[in-house]
C-alpha positions as CSV (number, residue, x, y, z in Angstrom):
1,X,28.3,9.8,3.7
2,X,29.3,7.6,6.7
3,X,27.4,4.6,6.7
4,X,26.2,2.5,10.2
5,X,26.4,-1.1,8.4
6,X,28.2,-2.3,5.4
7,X,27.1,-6.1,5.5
8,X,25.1,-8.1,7.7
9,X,23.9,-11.7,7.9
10,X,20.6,-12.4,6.8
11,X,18.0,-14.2,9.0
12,X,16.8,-16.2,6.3
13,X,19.5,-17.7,4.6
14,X,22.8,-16.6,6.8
15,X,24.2,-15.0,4.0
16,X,25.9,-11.1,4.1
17,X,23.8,-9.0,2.8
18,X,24.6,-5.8,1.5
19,X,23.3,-2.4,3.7
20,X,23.6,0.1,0.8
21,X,24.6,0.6,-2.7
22,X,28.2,1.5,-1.9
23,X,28.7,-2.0,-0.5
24,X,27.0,-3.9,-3.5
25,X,29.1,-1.7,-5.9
26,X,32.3,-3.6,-4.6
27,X,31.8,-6.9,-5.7
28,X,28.1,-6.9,-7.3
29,X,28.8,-9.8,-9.2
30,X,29.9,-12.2,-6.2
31,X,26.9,-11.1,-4.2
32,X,24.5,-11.8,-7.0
33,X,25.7,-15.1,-7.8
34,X,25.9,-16.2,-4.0
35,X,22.4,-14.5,-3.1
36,X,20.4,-16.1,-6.1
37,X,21.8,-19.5,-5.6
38,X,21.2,-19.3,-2.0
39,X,17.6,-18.4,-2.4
40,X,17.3,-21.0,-5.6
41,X,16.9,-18.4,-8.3
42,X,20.3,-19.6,-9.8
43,X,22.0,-23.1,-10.5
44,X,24.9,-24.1,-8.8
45,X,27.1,-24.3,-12.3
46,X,25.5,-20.9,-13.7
47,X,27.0,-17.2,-11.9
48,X,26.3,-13.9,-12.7
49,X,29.3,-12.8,-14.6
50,X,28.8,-9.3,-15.4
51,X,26.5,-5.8,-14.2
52,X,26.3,-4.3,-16.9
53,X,23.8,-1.2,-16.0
54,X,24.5,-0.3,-12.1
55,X,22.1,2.7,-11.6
56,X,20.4,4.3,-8.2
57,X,16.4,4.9,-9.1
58,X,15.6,7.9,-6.9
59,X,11.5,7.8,-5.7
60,X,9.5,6.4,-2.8
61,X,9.7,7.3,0.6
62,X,11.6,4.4,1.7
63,X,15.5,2.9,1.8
64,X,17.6,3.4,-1.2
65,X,17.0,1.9,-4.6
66,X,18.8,0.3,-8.2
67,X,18.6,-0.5,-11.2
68,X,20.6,-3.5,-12.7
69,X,21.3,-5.0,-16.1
70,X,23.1,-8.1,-15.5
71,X,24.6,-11.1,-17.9
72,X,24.4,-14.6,-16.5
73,X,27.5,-16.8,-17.8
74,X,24.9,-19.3,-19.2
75,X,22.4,-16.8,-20.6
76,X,19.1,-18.4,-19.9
77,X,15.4,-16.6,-21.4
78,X,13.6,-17.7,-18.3
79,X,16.4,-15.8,-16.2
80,X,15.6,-11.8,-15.8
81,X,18.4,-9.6,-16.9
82,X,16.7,-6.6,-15.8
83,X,16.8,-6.0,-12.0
84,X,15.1,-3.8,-9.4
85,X,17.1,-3.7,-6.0
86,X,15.6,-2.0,-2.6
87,X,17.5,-1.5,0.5
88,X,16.1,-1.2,3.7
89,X,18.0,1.5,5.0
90,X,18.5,5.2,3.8
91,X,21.6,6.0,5.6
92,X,22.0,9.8,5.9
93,X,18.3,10.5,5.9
94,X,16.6,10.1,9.4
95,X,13.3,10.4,8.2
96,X,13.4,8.0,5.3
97,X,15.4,5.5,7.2
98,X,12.6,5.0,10.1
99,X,10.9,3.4,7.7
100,X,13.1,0.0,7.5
101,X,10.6,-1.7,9.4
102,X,8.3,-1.6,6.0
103,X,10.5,-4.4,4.2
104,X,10.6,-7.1,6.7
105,X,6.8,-7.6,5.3
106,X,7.7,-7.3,1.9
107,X,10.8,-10.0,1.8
108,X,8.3,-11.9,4.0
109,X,5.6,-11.8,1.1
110,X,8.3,-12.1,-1.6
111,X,10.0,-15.4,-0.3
112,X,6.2,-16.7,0.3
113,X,4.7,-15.5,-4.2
114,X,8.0,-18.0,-4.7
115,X,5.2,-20.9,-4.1
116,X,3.6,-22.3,-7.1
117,X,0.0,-22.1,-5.1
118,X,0.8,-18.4,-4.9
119,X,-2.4,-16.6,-6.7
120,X,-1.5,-13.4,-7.7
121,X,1.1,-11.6,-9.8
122,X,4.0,-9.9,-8.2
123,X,7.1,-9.3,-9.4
124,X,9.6,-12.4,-9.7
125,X,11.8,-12.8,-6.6
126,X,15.2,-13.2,-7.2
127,X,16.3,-12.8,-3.4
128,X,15.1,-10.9,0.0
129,X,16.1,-11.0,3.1
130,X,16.0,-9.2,6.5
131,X,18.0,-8.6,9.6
132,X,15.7,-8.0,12.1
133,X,17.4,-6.9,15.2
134,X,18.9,-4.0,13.0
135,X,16.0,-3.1,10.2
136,X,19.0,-4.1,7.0
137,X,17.3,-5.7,4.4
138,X,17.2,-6.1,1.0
139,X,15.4,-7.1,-1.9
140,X,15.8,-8.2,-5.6
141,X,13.3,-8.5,-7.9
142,X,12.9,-8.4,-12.0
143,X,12.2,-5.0,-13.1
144,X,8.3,-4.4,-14.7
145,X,8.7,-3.6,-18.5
146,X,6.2,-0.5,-18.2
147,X,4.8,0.3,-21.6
148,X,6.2,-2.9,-23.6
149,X,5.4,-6.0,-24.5
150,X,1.5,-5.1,-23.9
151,X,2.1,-3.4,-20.5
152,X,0.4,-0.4,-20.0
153,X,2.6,2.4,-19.0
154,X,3.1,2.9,-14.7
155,X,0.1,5.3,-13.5
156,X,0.9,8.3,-11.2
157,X,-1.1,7.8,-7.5
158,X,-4.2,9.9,-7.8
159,X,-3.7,11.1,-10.5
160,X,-6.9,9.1,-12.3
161,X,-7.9,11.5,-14.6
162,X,-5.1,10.0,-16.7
163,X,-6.0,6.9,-16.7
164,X,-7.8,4.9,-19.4
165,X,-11.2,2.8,-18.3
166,X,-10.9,2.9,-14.5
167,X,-13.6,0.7,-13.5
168,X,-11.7,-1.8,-15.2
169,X,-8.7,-1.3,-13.2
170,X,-9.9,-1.1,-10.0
171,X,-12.1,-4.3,-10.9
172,X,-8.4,-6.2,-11.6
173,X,-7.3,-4.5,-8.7
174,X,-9.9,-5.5,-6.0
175,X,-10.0,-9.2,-7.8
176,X,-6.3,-9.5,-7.2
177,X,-6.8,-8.4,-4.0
178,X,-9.8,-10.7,-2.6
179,X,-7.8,-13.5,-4.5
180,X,-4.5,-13.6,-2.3
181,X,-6.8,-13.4,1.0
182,X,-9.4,-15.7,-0.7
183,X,-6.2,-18.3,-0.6
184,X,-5.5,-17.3,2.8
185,X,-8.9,-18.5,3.8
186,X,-8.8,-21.3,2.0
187,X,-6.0,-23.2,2.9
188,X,-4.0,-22.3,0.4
189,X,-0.7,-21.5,2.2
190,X,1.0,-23.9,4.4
191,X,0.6,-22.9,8.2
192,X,4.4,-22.9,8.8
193,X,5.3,-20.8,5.8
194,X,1.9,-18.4,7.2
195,X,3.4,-18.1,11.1
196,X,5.8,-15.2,10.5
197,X,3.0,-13.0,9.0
198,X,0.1,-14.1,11.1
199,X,2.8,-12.6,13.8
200,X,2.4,-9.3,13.0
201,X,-1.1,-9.4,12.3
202,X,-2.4,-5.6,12.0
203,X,1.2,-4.2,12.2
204,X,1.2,-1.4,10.1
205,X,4.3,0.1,11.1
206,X,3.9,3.4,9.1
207,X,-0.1,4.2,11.0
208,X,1.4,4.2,14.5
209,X,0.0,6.9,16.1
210,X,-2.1,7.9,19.4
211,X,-5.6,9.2,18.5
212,X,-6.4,12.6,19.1
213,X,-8.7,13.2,22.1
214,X,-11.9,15.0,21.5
215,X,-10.9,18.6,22.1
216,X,-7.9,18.6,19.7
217,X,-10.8,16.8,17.1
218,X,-12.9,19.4,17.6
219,X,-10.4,22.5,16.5
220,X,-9.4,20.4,13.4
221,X,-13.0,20.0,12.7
222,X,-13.4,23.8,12.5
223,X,-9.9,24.2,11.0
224,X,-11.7,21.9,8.1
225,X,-14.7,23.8,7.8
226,X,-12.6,27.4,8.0
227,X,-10.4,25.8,4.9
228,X,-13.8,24.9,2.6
229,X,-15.0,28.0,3.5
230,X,-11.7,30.0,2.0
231,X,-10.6,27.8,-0.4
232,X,-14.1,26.1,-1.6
233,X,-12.2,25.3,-5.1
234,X,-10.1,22.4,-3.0
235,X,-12.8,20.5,-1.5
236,X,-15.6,18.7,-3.6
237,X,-18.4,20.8,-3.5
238,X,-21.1,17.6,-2.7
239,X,-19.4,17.6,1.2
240,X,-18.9,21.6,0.9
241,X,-22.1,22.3,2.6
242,X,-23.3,24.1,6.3
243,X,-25.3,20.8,6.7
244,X,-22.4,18.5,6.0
245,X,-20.1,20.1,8.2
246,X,-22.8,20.1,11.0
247,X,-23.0,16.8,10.6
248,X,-19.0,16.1,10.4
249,X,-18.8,18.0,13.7
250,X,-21.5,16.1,15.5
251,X,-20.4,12.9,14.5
252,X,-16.2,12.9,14.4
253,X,-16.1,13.4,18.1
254,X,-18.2,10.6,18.9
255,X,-15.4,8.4,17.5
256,X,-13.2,9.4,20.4
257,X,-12.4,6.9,23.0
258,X,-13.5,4.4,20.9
259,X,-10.5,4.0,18.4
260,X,-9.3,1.1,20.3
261,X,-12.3,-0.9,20.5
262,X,-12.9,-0.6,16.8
263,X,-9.0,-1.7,16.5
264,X,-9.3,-4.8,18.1
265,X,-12.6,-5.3,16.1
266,X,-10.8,-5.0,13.0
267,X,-8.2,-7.3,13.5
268,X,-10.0,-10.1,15.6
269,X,-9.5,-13.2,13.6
270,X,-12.4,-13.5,10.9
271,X,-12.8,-14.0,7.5
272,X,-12.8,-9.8,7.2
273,X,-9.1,-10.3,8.1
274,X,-6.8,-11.6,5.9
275,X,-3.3,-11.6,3.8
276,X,-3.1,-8.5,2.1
277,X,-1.3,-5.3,0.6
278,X,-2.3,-2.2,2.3
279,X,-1.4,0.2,-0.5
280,X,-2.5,-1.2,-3.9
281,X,-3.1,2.0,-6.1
282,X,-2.5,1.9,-9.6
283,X,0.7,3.4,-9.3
284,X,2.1,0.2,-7.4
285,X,0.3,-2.1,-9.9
286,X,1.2,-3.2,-13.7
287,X,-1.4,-3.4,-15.8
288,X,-2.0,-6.0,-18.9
289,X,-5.0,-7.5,-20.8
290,X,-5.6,-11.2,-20.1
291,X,-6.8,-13.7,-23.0
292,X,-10.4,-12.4,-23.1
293,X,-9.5,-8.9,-23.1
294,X,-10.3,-8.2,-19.4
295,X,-7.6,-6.0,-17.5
296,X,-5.6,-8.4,-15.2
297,X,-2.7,-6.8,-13.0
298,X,0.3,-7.5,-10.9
299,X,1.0,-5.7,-7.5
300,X,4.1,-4.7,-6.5
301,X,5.8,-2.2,-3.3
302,X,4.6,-4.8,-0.1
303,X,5.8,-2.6,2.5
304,X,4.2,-4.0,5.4
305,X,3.0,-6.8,4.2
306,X,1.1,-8.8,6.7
307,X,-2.8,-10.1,7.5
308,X,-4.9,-7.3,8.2
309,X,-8.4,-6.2,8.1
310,X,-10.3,-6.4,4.3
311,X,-11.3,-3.1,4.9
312,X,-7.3,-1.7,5.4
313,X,-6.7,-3.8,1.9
314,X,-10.0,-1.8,0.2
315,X,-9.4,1.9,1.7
316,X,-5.7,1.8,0.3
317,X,-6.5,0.4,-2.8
318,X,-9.7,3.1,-3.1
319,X,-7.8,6.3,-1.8
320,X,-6.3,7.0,-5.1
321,X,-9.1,6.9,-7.1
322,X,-11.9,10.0,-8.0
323,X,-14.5,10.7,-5.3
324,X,-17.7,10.2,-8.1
325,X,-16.2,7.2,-10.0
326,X,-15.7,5.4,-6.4
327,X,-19.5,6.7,-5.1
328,X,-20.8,5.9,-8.4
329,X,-19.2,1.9,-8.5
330,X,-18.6,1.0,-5.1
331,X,-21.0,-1.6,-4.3
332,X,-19.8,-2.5,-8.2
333,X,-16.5,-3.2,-6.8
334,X,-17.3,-4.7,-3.5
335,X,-19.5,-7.2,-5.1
336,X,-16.5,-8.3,-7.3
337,X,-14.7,-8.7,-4.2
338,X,-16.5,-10.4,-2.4
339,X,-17.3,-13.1,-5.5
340,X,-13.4,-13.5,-6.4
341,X,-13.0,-14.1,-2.7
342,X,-15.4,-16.8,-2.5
343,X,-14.4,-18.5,-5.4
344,X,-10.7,-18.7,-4.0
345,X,-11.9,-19.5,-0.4
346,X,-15.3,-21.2,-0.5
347,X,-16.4,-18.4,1.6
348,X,-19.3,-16.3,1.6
349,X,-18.9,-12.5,2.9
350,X,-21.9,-10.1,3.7
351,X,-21.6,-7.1,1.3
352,X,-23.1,-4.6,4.0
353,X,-20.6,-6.4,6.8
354,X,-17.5,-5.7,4.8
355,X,-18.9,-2.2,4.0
356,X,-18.7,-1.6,7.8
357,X,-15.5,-2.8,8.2
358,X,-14.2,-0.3,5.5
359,X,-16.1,2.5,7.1
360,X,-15.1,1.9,10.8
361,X,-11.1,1.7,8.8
362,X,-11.7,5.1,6.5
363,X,-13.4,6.8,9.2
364,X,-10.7,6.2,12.3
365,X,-7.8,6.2,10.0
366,X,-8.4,9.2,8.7
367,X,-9.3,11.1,11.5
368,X,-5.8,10.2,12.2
369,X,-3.8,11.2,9.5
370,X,-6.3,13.3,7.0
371,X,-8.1,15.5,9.2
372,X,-4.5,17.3,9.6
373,X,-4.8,17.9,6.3
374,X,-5.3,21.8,5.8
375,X,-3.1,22.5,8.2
376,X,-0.4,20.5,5.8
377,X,-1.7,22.2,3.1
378,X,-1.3,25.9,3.8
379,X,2.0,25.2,5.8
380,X,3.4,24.1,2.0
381,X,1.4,26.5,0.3
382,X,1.5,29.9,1.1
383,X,-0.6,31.1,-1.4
384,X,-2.7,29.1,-1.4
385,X,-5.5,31.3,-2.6
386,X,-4.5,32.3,-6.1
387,X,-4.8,28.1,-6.5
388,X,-8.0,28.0,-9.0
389,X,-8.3,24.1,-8.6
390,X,-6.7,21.1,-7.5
391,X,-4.7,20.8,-11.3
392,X,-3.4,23.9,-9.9
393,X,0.3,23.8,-10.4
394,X,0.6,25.6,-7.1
395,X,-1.3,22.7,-5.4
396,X,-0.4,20.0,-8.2
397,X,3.0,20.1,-8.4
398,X,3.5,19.6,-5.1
399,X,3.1,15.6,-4.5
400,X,2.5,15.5,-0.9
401,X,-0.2,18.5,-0.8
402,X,-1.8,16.9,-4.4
403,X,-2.3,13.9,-2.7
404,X,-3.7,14.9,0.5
405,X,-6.1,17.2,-1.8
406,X,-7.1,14.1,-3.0
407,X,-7.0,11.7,-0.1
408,X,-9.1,13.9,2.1
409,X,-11.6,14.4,-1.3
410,X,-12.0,10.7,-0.6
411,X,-12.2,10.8,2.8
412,X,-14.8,13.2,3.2
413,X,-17.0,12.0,0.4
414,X,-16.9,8.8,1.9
415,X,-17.8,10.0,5.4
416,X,-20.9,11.8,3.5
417,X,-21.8,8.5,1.6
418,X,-21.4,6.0,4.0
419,X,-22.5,8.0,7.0
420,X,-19.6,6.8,9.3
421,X,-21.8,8.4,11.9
422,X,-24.1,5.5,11.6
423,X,-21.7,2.8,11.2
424,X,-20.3,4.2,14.9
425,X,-23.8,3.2,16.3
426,X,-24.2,0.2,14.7
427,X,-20.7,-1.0,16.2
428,X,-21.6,0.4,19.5
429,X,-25.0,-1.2,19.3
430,X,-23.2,-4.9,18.6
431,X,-20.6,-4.6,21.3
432,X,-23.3,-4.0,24.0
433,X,-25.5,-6.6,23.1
434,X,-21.6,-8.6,23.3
C-alpha cells in the first residue's frame, strides 16, 4: 500500500511524527523515547528500550490504530507499559481517511487533561500531536485495562440491554460531562492554553452537511411513515401511531429555513456552551466504582474535541441509551447535570432552558442524518421483512443498520416527548421579540 507521508513535523513540539504504522515499525523505540521526553512523559536519563507487543487494533471509523507493550530501561510503576496508539490518517481508504480532521481536537484535549486542574478522567497522555496543514497526527495514550483491576468490562454502543444498572452509568456519565464544562465556566483553564479550542468552537467536522429543503423533508417524512407501516416491529410502537406521524409531518417541515438560525443560537457564547465530548456513550467510557460505591467513569475517543453547545454534549451521550429508560429518567439526569455543573462553575442553569437547547440539537441534527434512516436500512437489508425485531440477527448483526435502528428509536421518541414542534415556536417566539 503506497503511503502519501511517512514522517512529518509536529506543530506542537517540532518533532517527526510518524504517519502510519509502517513508519513507527522502523525504529519504534527511538520515536517513543524522543516523543515522551519531548512532551515530558519521560526523563531525560530514562528511554524506551524495548516494544515488546507491536500489534494493529482494527475498529472505529477513523485513522489506523496499535497496540504496544513496551519496557522502559528504568522500569518505573508510575510509567504505563501498555500503550494505545491512533493515527490520523488511513492511507488506502478514502473514506476513513477524510476523517483526520477528528484528532486535531483530541491531541488538543489530550495535551490540555495533562493539567493537574484537569477534572475528569481520560486516559493518560503519553504524547499527541498534529500537523495541521496535512491532517497527520498522532496520539499515545495508556491502554484502559477493561475487566481488571475493578474495571468493568468495555460496553458495545447501544447495545444497553447488556449493561448492568444504567441509571447509574449515565448519572457518572452526565456528571463527568457537566464537570469538564463546569471548569470551563469557571475559570478553571488558563485562557492561553483554552484559545486553540475556543477557535473551533461548534466545529464538528464529521455533521457538515447542507439541510435538506422542505420538499426533499417532506418525501423522507412519508418514506418514514411507509417504513413503520411495513416493518412496525423496527420502530417503538409509542411513536408508531397515525396521530404521531400527523404530527411528525406537520411539524418537521416547519424546521426548514430555520437550521441556521437555531445554529448560531446554539453556539452563541453562553453558559449552554461549553468544553465538551460530543460522543460519550458507554462504549467510549470506562467504568469503575468510586470509594462510596457510586459508578465514577473515564471518557475516552475526543474526536472533535472542542466547545460546543450542552445540548451536542447530552444528545451524544443519550443516543445510545433505551428510548423508555431515557423518557423515564431524563429530567433525573438533567437535574444531575445541571448540579455537578454548578458545583464546578458556581453557575446556575435553568433545567427547562437546557431542555430546549437539547431539543432544538436532537431535533435539527437528526433531521439531518436520521431521517435517512430507512432508506439506509433497506439499502443493507434486503430482507428486511423476515427481521422479527431489532435483536434480529438480520438487523443486529449489522452495526451501522443496528445502530440507526436504535438512533432513530431515540430520535423519534424524543420528538414525541419533547414535542420539538413546540420548542420550534418557542425559539421563533424569542428571536422576534429579539
Amino acid at each position: 500500500m503506497k503511503q502519501e507521508i511517512d514522517w512529518i513535523e509536529g506543530d506542537e513540539f517540532g518533532l517527526a511524527i510518524p504517519a502510519h504504522i509502517e513508519a513507527l515499525a522502523r525504529r519504534p523505540e527511538a520515536f517513543l523515547t524522543d516523543a515522551f521526553r519531548a512532551a515530558g512523559s519521560l526523563e531525560s536519563a530514562n528511554r524506551v528500550q524495548a516494544v515488546t507487543r507491536f500489534e494493529e487494533c482494527h475498529g472505529g471509523g477513523t485513522g489506523r490504530k496499535l497496540c504496544l507493550t513496551v519496557e522502559y530501561a528504568r522500569p518505573d510503576p508510575a510509567l504505563p507499559r501498555q500503550l494505545f496508539v491512533k493515527f490520523s490518517r488511513a492511507f488506502g481508504n478514502e473514506i476513513r481517511d477524510r476523517q483526520k480532521i477528528q484528532l486535531e481536537g483530541e491531541v488538543r484535549l489530550a495535551l490540555l487533561s495533562r493539567r493537574p486542574e484537569f477534572p475528569i478522567t481520560v486516559p493518560r497522555c503519553m504524547f499527541a500531536d498534529y500537523h495541521h496543514a496535512t491532517g497527520t497526527g498522532i496520539l499515545i495514550t495508556e491502554q484502559i485495562p477493561f475487566g481488571q483491576n475493578g474495571v468493568e468490562p468495555n460496553y458495545v454502543k447501544c447495545l444497553d440491554r447488556d449493561l448492568p444498572d444504567p441509571l447509574g452509568h449515565y448519572l457518572a456519565l452526565v456528571r463527568a460531562l457537566a464537570r469538564l464544562a463546569g471548569t470551563y465556566h469557571g475559570g478553571g483553564f488558563p485562557p492561553e492554553v483554552m484559545a486553540d479550542l475556543e477557535a473551533h468552537k461548534g466545529a464538528l467536522g464529521v455533521s457538515a452537511r447542507d439541510p435538506y429543503p422542505a420538499e426533499q423533508i417532506a418525501r423522507r417524512l412519508e418514506r418514514w411513515r411507509e417504513f413503520a407501516t411495513a416493518y412496525p416491529q423496527l420502530v417503538p410502537g409509542s411513536v408508531n401511531t397515525p396521530a404521531f406521524w400527523d404530527r411528525f409531518a406537520e411539524q418537521a417541515p416547519r424546521f426548514c429555513g430555520h437550521e441556521g438560525g437555531i445554529a448560531r443560537f446554539l453556539e452563541t457564547p453562553s453558559p449552554y456552551v461549553a468544553l465538551s465530548h460530543w460522543n460519550a456513550n458507554v462504549d467510549n467510557a470506562w467504568f469503575w466504582a468510586g470509594p462510596d460505591g457510586q459508578l465514577e467513569c473515564g471518557l475516552f475517543d475526543w474526536g472533535n474535541a472542542t466547545v460546543m453547545n450542552l445540548g451536542v454534549a447530552l444528545s451524544g451521550c443519550f443516543y445510545g441509551a433505551e428510548p423508555e429508560f431515557l423518557i423515564a429518567n431524563l429530567d433525573h439526569l438533567i437535574d444531575a447535570f445541571v448540579a455537578t455543573f454548578g458545583d464546578a462553575s458556581g453557575i446556575s442553569l435553568d433545567r427547562d432552558e437546557l431542555k430546549h437547547h437539547l431539543a432544538l440539537q436532537v431535533a435539527t441534527s437528526g433531521m439531518m442524518w436520521m431521517i435517512d434512516a430507512p432508506k439506509i436500512i433497506q439499502m443493507r437489508v434486503p430482507d428486511l421483512a423476515s427481521a422479527k425485531g431489532s435483536f434480529d440477527p438480520l438487523v443486529f448483526d449489522d452495526e451501522l443498520v443496528r445502530t440507526q435502528i436504535h438512533m432513530s428509536a431515540i430520535w423519534l421518541t424524543l420528538w414525541q416527548e419533547m414535542d420539538f414542534g413546540a420548542h420550534l415556536e418557542r425559539f421563533l417566539a424569542t428571536r422576534s421579540m429579539a
